[in-house]
SERO-4910 file (N, C-alpha, C, O; in steps of 0.05 Angstrom, whole numbers):
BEGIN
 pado doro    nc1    nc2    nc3   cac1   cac2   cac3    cc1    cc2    cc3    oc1    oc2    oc3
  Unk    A  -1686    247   -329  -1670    253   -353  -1643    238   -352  -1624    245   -339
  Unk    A  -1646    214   -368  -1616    198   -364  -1606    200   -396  -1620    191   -414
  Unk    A  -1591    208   -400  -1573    200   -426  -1543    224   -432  -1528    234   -415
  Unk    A  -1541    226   -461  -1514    244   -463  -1518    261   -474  -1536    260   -490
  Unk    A  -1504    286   -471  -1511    313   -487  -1476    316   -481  -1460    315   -463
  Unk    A  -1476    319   -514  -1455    331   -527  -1453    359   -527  -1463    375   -542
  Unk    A  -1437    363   -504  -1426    403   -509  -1397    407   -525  -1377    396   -533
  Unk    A  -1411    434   -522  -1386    452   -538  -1386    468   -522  -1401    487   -518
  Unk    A  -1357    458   -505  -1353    475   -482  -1331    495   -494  -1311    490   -509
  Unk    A  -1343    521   -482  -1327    556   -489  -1299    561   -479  -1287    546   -464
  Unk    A  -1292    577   -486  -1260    580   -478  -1276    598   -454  -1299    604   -450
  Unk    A  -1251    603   -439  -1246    616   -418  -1253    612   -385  -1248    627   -365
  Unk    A  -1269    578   -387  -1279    566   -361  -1276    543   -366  -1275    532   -388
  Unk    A  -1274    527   -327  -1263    495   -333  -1280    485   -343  -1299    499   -349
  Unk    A  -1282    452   -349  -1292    437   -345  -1319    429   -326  -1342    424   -331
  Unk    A  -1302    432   -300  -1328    433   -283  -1343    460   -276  -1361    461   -260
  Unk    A  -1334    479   -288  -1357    500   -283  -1372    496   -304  -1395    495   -297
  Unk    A  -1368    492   -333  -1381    480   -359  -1406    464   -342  -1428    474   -342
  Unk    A  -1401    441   -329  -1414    421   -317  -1436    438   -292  -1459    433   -287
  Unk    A  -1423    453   -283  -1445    462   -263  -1463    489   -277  -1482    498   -264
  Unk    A  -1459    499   -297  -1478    506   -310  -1506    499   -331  -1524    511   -343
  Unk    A  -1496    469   -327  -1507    451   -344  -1526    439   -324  -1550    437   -329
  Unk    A  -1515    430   -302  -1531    421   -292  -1556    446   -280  -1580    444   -284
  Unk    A  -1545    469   -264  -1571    485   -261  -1582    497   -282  -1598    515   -276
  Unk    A  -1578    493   -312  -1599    498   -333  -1618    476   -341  -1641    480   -349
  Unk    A  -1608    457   -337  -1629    429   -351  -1636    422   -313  -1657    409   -310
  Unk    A  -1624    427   -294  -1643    420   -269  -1638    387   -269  -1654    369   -263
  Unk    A  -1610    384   -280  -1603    347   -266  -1595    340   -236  -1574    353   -231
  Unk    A  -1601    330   -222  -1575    318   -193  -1548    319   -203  -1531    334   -193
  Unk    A  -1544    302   -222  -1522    285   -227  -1510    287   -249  -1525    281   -267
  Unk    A  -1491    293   -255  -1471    304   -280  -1447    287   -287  -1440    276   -266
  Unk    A  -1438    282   -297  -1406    282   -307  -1389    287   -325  -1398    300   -344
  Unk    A  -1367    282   -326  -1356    285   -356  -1341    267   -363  -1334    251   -346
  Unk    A  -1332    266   -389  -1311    243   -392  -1286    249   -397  -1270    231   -403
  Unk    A  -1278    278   -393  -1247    281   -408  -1246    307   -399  -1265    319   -408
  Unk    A  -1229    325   -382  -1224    339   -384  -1215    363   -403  -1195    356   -416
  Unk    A  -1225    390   -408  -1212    405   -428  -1199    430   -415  -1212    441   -396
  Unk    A  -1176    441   -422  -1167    458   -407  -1182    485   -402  -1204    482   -414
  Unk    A  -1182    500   -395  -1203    534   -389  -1206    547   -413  -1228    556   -420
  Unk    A  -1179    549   -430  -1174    565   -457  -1182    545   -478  -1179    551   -502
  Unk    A  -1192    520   -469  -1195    505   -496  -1223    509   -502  -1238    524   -488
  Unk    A  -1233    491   -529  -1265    497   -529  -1268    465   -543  -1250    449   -546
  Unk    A  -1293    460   -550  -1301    432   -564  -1319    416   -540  -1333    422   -520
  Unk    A  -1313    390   -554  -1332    369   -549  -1321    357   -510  -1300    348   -502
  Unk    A  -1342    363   -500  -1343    363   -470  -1366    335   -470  -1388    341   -479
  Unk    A  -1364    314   -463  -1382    298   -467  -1398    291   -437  -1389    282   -416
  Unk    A  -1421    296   -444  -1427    295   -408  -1457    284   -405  -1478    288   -417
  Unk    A  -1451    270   -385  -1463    240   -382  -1486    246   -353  -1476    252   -331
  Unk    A  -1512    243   -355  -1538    255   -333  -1544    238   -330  -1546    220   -347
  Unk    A  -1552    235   -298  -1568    222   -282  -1548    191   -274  -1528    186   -261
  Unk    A  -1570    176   -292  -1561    144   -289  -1539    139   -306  -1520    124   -301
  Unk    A  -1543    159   -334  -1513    147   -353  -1492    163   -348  -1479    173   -366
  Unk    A  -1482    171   -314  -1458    175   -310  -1443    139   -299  -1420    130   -296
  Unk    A  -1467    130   -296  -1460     97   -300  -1446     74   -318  -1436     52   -315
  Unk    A  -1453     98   -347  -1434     86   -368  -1412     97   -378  -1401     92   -400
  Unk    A  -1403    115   -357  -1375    132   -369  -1360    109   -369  -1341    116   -382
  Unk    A  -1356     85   -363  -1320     61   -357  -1324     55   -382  -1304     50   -394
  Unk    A  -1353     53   -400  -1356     37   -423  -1356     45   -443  -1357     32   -464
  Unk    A  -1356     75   -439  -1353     99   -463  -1332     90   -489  -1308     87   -484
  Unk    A  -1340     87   -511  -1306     83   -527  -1295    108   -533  -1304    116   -554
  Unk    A  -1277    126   -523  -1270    150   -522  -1234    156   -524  -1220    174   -515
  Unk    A  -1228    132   -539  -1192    119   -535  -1182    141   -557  -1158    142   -558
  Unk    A  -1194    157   -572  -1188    171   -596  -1202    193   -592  -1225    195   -585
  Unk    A  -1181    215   -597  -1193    237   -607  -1185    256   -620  -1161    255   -626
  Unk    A  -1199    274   -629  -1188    297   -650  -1184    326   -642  -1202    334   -627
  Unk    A  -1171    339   -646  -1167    369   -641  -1148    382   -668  -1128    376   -681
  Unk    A  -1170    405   -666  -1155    428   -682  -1137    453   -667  -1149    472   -658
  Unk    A  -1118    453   -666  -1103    472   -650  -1079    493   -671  -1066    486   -690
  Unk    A  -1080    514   -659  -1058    537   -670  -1037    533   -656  -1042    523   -634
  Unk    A  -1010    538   -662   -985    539   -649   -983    566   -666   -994    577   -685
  Unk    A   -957    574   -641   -940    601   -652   -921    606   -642   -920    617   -620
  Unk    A   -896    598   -660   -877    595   -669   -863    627   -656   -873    649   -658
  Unk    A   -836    617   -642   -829    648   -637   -826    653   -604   -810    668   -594
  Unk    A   -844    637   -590   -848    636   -557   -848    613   -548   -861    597   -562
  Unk    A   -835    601   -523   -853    585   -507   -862    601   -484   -854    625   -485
  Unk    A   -877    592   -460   -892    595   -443   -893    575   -420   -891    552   -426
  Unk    A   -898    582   -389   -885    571   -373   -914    537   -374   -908    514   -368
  Unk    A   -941    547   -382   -960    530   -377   -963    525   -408   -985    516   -410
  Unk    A   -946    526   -442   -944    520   -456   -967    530   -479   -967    523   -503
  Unk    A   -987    547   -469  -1002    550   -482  -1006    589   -479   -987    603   -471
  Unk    A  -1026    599   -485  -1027    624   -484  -1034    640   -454  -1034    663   -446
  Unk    A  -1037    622   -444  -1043    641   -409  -1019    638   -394  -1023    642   -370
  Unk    A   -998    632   -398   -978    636   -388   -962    648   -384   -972    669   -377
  Unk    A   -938    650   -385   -914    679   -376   -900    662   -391   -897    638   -387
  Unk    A   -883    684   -423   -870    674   -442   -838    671   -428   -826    691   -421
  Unk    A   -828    646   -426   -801    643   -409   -776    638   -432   -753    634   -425
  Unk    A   -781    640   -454   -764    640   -475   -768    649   -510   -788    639   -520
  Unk    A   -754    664   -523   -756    673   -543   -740    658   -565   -720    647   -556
  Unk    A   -745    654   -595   -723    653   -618   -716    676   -624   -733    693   -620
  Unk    A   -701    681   -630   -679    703   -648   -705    706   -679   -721    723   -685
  Unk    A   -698    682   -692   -701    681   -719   -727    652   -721   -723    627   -719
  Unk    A   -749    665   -724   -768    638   -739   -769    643   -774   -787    656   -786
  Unk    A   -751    632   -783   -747    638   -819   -753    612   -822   -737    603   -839
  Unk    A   -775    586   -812   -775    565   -824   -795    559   -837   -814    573   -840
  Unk    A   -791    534   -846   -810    527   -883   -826    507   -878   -823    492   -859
  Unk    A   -844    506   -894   -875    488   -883   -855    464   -889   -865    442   -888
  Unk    A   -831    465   -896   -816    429   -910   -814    419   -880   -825    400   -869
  Unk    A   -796    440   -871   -791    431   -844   -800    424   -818   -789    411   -800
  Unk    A   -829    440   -822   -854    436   -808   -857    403   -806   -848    388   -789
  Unk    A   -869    397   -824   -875    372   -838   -858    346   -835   -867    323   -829
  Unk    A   -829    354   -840   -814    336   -827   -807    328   -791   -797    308   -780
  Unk    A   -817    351   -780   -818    352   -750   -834    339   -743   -831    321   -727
  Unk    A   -857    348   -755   -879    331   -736   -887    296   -752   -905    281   -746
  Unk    A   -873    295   -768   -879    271   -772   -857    248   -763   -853    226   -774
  Unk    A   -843    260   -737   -835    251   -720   -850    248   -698   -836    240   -679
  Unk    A   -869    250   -692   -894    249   -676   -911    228   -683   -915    211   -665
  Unk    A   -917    226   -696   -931    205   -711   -925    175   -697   -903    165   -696
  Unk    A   -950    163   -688   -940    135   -676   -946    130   -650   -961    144   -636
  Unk    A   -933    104   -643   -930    108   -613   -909    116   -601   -889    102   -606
  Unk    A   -905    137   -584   -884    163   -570   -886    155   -536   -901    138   -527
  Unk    A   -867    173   -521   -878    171   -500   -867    211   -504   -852    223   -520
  Unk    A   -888    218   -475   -891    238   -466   -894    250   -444   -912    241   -429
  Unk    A   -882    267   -438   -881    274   -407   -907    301   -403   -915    317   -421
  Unk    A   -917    299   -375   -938    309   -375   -934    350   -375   -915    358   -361
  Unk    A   -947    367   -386   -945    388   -373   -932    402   -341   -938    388   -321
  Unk    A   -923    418   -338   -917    433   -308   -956    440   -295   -966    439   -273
  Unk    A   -964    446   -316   -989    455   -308  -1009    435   -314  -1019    442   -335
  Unk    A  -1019    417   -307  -1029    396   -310  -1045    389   -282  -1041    396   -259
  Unk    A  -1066    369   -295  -1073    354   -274  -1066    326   -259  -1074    318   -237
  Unk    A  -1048    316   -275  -1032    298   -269  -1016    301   -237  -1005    321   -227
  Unk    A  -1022    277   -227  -1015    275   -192   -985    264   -190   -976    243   -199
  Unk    A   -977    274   -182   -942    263   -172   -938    262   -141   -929    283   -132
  Unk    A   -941    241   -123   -944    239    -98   -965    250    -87   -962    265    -68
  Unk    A   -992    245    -97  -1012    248    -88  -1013    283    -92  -1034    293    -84
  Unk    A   -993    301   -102  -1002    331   -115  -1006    332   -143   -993    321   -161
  Unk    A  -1028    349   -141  -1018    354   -178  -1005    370   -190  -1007    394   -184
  Unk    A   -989    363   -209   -973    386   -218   -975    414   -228   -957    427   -238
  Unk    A  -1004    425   -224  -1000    449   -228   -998    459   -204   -987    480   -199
  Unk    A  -1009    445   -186  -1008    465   -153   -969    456   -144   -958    467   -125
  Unk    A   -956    440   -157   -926    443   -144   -911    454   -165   -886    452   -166
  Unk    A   -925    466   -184   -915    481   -208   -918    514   -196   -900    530   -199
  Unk    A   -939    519   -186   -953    543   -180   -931    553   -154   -922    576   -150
  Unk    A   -925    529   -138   -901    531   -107   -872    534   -123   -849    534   -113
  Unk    A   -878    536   -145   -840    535   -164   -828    505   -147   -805    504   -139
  Unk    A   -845    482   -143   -836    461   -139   -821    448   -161   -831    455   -182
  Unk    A   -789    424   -167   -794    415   -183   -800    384   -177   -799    375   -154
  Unk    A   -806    367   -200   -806    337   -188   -799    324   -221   -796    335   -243
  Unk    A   -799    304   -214   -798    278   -238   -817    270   -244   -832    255   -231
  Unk    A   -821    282   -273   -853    267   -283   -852    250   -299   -848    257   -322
  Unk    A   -855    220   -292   -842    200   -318   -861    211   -339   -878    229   -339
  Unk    A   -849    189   -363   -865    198   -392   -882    171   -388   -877    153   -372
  Unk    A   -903    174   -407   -923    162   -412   -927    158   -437   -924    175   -455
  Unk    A   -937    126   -442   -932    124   -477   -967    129   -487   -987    125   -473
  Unk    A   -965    137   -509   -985    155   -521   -980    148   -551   -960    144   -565
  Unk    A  -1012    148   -558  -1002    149   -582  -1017    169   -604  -1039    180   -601
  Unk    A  -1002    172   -627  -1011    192   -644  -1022    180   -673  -1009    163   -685
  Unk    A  -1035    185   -678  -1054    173   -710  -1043    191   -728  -1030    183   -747
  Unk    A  -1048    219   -723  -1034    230   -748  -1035    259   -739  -1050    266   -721
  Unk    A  -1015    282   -755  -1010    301   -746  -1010    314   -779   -994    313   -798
  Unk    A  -1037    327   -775  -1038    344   -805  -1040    375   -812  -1059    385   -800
  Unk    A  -1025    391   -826  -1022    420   -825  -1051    427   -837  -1061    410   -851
  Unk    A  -1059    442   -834  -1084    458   -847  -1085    483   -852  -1105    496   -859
  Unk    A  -1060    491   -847  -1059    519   -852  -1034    536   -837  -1037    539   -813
  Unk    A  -1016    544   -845   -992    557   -842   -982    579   -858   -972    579   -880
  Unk    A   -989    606   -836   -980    637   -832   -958    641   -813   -961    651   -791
  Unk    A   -944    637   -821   -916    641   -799   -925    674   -783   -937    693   -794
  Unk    A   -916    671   -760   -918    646   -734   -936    623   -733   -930    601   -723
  Unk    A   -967    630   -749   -978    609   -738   -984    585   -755   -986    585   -780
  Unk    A   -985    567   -739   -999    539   -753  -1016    520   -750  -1006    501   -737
  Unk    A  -1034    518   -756  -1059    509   -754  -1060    475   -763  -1059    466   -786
  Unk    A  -1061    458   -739  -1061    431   -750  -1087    416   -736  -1104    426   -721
  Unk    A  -1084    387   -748  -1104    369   -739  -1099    346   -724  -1108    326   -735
  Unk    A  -1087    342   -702  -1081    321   -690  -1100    299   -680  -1115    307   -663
  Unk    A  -1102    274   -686  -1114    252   -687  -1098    233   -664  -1075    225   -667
  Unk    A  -1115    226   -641  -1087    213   -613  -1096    203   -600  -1121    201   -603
  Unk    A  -1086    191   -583  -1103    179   -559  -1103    193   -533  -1088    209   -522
  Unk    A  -1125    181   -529  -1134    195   -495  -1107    195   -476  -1090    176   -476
  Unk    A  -1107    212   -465  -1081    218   -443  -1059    242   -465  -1040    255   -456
  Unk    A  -1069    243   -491  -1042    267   -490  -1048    288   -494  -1069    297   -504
  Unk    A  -1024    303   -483  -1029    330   -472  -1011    344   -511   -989    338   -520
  Unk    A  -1039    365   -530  -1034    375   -552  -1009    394   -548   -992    397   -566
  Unk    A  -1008    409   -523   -986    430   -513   -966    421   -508   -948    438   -510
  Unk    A   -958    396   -502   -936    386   -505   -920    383   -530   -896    383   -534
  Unk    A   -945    379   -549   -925    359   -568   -925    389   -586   -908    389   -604
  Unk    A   -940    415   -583   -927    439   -595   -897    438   -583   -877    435   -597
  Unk    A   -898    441   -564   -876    447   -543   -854    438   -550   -836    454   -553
  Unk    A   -851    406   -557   -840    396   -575   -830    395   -597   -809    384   -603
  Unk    A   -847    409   -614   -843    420   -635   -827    439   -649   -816    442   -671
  Unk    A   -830    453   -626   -822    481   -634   -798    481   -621   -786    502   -625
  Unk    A   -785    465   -606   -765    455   -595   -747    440   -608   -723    441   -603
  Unk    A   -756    426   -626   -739    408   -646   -736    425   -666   -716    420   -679
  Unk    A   -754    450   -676   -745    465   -705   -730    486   -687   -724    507   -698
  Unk    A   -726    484   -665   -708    506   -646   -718    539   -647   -701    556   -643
  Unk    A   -737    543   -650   -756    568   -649   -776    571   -639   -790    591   -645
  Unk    A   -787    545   -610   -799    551   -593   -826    553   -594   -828    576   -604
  Unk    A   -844    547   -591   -878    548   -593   -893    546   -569   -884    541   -546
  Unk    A   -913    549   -575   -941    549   -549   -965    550   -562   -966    568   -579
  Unk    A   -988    534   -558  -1012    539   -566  -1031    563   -566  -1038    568   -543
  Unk    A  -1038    574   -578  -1057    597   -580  -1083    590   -585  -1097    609   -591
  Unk    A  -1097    564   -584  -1118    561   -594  -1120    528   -597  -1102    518   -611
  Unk    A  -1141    509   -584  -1136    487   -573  -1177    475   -582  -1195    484   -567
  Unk    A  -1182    461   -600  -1202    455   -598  -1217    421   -605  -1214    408   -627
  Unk    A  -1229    412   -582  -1236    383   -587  -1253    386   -609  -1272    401   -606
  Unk    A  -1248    373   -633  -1269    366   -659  -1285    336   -650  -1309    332   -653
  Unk    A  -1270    322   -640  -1284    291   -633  -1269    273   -614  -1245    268   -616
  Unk    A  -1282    266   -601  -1282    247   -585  -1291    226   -577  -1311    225   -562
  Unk    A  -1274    200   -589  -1285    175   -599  -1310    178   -615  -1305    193   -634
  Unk    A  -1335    170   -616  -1359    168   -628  -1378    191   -630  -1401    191   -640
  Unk    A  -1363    213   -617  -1382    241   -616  -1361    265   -619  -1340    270   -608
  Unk    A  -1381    280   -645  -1368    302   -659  -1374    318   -657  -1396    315   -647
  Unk    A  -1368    343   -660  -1371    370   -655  -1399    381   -666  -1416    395   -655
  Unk    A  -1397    365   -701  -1425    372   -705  -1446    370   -693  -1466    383   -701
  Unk    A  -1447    349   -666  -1477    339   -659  -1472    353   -627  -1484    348   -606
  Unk    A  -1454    369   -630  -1465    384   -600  -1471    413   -595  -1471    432   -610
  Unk    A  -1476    411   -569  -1485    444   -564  -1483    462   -547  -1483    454   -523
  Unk    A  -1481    495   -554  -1461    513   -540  -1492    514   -514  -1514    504   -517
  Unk    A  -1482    526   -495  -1491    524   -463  -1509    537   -477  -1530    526   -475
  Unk    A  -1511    563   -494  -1531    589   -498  -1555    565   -507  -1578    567   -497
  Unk    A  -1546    539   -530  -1570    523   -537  -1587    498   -519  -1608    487   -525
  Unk    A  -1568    493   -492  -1582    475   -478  -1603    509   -456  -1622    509   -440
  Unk    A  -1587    530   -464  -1610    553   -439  -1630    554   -448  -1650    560   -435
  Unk    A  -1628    547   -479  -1655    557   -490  -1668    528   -500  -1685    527   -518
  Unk    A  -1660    513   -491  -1673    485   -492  -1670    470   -517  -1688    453   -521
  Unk    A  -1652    472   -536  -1646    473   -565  -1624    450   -561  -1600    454   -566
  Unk    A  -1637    419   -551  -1624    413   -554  -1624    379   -554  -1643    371   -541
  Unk    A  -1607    358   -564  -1624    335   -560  -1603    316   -538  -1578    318   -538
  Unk    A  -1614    305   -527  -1605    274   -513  -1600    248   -523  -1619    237   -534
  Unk    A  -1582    239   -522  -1576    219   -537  -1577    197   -515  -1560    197   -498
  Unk    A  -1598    179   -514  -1608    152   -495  -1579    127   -492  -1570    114   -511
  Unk    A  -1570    126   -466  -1554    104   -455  -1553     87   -478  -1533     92   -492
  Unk    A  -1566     69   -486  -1569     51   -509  -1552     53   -532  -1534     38   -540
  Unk    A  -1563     82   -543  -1545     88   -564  -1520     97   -559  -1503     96   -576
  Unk    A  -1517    106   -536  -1492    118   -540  -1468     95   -537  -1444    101   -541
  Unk    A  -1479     68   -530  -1457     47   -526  -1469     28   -556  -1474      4   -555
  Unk    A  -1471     41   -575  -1483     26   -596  -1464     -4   -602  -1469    -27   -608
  Unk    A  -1445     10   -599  -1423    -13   -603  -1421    -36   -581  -1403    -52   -582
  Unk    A  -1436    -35   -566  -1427    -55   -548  -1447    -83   -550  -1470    -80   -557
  Unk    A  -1439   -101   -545  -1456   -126   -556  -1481   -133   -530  -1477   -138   -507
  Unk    A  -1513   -131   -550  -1531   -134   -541  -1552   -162   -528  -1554   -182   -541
  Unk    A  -1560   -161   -513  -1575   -184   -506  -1606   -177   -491  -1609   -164   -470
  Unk    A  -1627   -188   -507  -1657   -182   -503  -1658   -206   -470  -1645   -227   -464
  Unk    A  -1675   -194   -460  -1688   -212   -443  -1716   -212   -434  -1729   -195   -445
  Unk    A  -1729   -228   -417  -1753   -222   -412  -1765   -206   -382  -1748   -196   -367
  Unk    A  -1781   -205   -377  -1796   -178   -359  -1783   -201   -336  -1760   -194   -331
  Unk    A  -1791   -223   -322  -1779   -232   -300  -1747   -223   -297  -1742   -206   -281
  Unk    A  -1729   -234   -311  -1708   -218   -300  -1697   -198   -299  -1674   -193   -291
  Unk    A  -1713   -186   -308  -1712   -151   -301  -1705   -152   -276  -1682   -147   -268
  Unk    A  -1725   -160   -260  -1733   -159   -241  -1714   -173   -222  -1709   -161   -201
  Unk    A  -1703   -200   -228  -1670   -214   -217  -1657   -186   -222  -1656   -172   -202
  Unk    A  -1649   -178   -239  -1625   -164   -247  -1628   -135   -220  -1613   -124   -204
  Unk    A  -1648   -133   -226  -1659   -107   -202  -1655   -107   -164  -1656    -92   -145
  Unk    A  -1649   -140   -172  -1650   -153   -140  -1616   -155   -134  -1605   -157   -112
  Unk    A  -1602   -153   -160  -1566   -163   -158  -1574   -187   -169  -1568   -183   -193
  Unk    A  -1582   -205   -169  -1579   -235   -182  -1570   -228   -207  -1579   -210   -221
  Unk    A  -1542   -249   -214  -1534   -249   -229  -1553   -276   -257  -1564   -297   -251
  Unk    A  -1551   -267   -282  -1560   -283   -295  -1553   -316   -305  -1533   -323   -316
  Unk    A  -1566   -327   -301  -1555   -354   -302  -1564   -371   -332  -1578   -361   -350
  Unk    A  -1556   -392   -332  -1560   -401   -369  -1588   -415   -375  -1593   -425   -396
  Unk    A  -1607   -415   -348  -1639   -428   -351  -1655   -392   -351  -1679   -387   -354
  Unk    A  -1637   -376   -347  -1661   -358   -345  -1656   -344   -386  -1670   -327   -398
  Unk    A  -1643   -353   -392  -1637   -337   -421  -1640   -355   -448  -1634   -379   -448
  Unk    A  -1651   -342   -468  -1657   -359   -492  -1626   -355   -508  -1612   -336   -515
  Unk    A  -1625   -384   -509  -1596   -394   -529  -1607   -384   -547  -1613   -407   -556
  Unk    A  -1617   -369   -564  -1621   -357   -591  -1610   -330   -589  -1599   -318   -608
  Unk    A  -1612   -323   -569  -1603   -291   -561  -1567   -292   -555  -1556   -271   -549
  Unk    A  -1555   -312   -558  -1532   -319   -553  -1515   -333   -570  -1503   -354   -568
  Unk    A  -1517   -315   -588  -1498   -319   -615  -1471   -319   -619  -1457   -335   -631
  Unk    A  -1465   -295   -603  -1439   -285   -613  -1427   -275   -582  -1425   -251   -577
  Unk    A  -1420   -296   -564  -1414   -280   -536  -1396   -295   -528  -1399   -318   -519
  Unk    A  -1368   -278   -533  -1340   -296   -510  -1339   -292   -485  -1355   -279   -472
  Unk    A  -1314   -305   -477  -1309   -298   -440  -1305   -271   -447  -1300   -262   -469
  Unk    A  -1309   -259   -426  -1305   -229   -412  -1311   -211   -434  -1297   -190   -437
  Unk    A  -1330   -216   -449  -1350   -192   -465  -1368   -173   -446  -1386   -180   -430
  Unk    A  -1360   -152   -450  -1381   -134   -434  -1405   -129   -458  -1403   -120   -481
  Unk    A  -1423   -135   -448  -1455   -146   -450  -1474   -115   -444  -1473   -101   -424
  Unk    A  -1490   -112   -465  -1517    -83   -452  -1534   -103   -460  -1534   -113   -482
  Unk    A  -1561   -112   -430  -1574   -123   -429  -1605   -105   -429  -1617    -90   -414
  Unk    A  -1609   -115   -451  -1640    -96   -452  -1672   -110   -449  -1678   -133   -453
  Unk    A  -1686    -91   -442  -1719   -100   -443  -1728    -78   -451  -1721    -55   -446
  Unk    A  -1752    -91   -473  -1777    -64   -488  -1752    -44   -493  -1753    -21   -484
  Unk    A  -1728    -54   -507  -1718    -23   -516  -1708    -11   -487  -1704     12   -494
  Unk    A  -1703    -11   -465  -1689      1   -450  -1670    -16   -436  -1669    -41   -433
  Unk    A  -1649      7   -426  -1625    -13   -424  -1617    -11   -381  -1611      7   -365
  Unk    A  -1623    -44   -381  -1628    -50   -357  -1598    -62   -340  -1596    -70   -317
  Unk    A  -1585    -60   -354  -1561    -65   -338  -1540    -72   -359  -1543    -79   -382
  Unk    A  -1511    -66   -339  -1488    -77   -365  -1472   -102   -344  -1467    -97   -321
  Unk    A  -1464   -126   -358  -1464   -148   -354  -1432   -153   -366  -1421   -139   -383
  Unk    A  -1422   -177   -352  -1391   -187   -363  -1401   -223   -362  -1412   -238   -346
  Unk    A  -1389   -226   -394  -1400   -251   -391  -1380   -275   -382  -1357   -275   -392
  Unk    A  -1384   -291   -368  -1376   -315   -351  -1359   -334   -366  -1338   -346   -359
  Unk    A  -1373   -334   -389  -1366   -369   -404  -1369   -354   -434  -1377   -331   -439
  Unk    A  -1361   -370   -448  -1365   -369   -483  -1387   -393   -497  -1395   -412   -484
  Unk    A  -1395   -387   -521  -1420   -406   -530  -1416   -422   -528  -1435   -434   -518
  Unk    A  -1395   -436   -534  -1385   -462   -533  -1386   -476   -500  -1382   -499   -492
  Unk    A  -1391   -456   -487  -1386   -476   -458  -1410   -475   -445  -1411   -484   -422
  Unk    A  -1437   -463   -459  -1461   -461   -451  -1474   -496   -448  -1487   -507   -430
  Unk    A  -1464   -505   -473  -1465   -540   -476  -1467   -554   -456  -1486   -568   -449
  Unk    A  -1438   -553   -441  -1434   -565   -417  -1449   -554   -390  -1451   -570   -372
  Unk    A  -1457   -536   -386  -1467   -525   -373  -1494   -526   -354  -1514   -518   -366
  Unk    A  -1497   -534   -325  -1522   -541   -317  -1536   -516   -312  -1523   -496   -306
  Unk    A  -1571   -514   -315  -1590   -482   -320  -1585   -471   -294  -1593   -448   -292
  Unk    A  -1574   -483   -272  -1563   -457   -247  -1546   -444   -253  -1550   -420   -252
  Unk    A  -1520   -453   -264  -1497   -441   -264  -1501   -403   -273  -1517   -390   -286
  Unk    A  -1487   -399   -262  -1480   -364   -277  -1463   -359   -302  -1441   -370   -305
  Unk    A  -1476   -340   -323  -1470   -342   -338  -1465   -311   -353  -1459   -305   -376
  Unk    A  -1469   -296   -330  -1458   -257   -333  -1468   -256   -304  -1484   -263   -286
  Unk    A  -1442   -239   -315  -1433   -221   -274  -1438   -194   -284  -1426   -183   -302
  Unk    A  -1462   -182   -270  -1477   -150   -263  -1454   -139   -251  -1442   -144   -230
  Unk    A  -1448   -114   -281  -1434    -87   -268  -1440    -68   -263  -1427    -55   -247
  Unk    A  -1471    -55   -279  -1482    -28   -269  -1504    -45   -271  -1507    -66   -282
  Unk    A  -1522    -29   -255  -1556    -33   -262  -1569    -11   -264  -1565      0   -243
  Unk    A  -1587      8   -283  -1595     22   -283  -1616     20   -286  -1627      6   -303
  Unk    A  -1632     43   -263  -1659     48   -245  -1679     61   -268  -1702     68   -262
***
């Protein structure tokens, strides 16, 4: 069983226990994931069996989406709802105007500093275990960026938005933030992945539907749909299987249309995908080129 199954991982457990229940229900070796979600969060957990933990580097996963609640009125020492509230407002009397103008100071490219409670490493610790020692340290910021920050719904305290971002930011921060700049303090109550890069919430499934087998696999192939393809024939399967890299006598110039330097390449046979490849040269330099030369350098090969 090699391919991807899109979960909808539950609040109240990590990541990797998500993953180790997955694996002793479907009975895989080999698991992974691509993104961490915190214990209290829920959504799209993308997790990659067998051989296509081979294609997590190639995943396009630079974007993602979350619906999250803030509530206005608290922060919290880990910024979100399992934490110990370390500060109060007096007065949250503010107006969806001002909402709106806050966070569309967010909007863009920002930098950001990471959570106290995080997995982020600072001298080889991570910051929640020198958070947990009441350690302090210097966590540079990190630039990040934000696509868009949209309200969906606002009941004071709470507010319900849609943040659209890139991989690496932390949603609890930029409440944290928030509620910091309208000076009335916030923390997440409610934290959920809608999508992640090319896979949405709609097409996955809660643990109860992979127990009861209700559920589908999405094949290595497709899941890198985007990545640029090249057919070959049954002999170099068989090079490719050995490490030999491919050279410009073993491949049909018809199949090599559209390939620059350092394109990462999914090289397939009969429909299955036999390795992913970085290509050497561009079309134009195939011309010059004698049929030994190499012409893609093998990065995975899959069995």
């Amino acid at each position: 069983m090699n391919g991807i199954l899109i979960v909808d991982k539950p609040t109240g457990i990590s990541s990797a226990q998500t993953l180790n229940k997955i694996k002793k229900s479907i009975r895989v070796k080999k698991a992974g994931h691509t993104g961490t979600l915190d214990p209290f969060a829920t959504g799209v957990l993308t997790v990659c069996l067998n051989e296509a933990t081979k294609i997590i580097p190639f995943l396009n996963e630079n974007i993602k989406e979350y619906e999250a609640v803030m509530k206005f009125g608290e922060r919290t020492d880990t910024l979100d709802l399992t934490g110990k509230v370390t500060d109060r407002a007096k007065n949250i009397d503010i107006s969806i105007s001002d909402i709106i103008s806050t966070i569309n100071n967010y909007v863009g490219n920002i930098e950001q500093q990471p959570p106290d409670y995080s997995a982020v490493k600072i001298n080889g610790k991570r910051l929640y275990q020198l958070a947990r020692k009441k350690i302090k340290v210097n966590k540079p910021k990190r630039k990040i960026y934000v696509e868009k920050i949209e309200i969906l719904d606002y009941d004071n305290p709470f507010v319900r938005i849609l943040v659209r971002c890139s991989t690496g930011t932390y949603v609890r921060s930029l409440a944290d933030s928030i509620g910091e700049d309208l000076k009335v303090f916030a923390h997440l109550v409610e934290l959920r992945r809608v999508k992640s890069g090319v896979f949405d919430i709609e097409n996955s499934y809660t643990l109860e539907d992979i127990d009861s087998g209700n559920y589908k696999i999405i094949n290595m192939s497709e899941a890198i749909s985007y990545v640029k393809s090249l057919k070959i024939n049954k002999d170099n399967t068989y090079k490719i299987k050995s490490g030999i890299n491919l050279r410009k006598g073993d491949l049909n110039s018809s199949n090599l249309t559209d390939i620059r330097r350092d394109d990462v390449i999914k090289v397939m046979y009969d429909n299955n995908l036999i390795c992913i490849a970085k290509s050497l040269v561009s079309l134009e330099d195939l011309v010059m080129m004698d049929d030994s030369e190499e012409v893609f350098k093998i990065l995975r090969v899959f069995n």
